[in-house]
N, C-alpha and C positions, 0 to 999 in steps of 0.2 A: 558756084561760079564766082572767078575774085573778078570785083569791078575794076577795069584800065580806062581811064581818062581817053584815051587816046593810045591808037596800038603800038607797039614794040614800047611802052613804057612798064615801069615797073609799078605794082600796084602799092595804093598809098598804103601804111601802116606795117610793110615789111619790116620784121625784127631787125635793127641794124644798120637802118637806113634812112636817113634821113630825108624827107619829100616835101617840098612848098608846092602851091598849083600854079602853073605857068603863068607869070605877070605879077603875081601878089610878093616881092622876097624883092626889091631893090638892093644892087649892089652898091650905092652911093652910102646907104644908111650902114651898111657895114664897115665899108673906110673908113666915113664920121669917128664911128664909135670904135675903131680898132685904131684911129689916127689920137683921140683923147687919151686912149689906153690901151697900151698893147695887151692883146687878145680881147679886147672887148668884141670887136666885128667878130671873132672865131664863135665866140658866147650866143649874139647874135643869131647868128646862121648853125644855130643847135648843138654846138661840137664843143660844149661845157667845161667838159676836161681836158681836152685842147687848147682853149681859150686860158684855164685855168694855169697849166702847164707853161703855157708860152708868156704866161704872164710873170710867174714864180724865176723862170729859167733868165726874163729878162733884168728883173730887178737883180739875181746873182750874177750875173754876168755885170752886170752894171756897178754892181759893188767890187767884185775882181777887177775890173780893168780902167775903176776910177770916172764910167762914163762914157766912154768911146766904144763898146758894143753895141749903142745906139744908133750906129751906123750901122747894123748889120740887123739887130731885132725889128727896128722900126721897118725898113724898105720890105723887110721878110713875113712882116703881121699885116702890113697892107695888103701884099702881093695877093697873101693868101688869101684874105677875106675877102678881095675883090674877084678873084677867080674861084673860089665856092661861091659864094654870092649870087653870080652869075650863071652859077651850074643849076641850083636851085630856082633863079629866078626862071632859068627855061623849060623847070620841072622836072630838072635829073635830080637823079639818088646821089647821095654822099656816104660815106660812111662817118663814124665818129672820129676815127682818126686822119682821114684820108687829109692832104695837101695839094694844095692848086688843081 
């Protein structure tokens, strides 16, 4: 029998899925740290190579356009980390790559 916290959730420890328990996972601490360093908040809230990616993709971008894709990586690594963040904090699954 797989233990569920609470029913129609998915059980902790699914391959692929990432799970915090309902209340433990603030969304604030992932802006923080996605606001310091884009994809940090993504790192945060389990999504490694996401965070890692978004990170890599912003400094080239940043180098091609002199700077001004900063407008566009920053508003977009917040977004995200605040809207996983959030899924987590209310104890939904994520996947690794999944967005907002």
């Amino acid at each position: 029998m797989v233990y569920q916290p609470y029913p129609g959730m998915q059980p902790y420890g699914r391959p692929g899925l990432i799970q915090k328990y309902p209340g433990s996972h603030p969304p604030g601490v992932a802006v923080l740290l996605s606001f310091l360093l884009v994809g940090a908040g993504q790192m945060y809230n389990g999504q490694v190579a996401k965070g890692i990616l978004l990170l890599l993709t912003a400094i080239a971008c940043a180098v091609a356009t002199g700077g001004l894709s900063v407008f566009l990586t920053y508003p977009l690594a917040l977004i995200d980390a605040a809207a996983v963040a959030g899924k987590l904090n209310r104890g939904e699954g994520v996947h690794e790559w999944q967005w907002f």
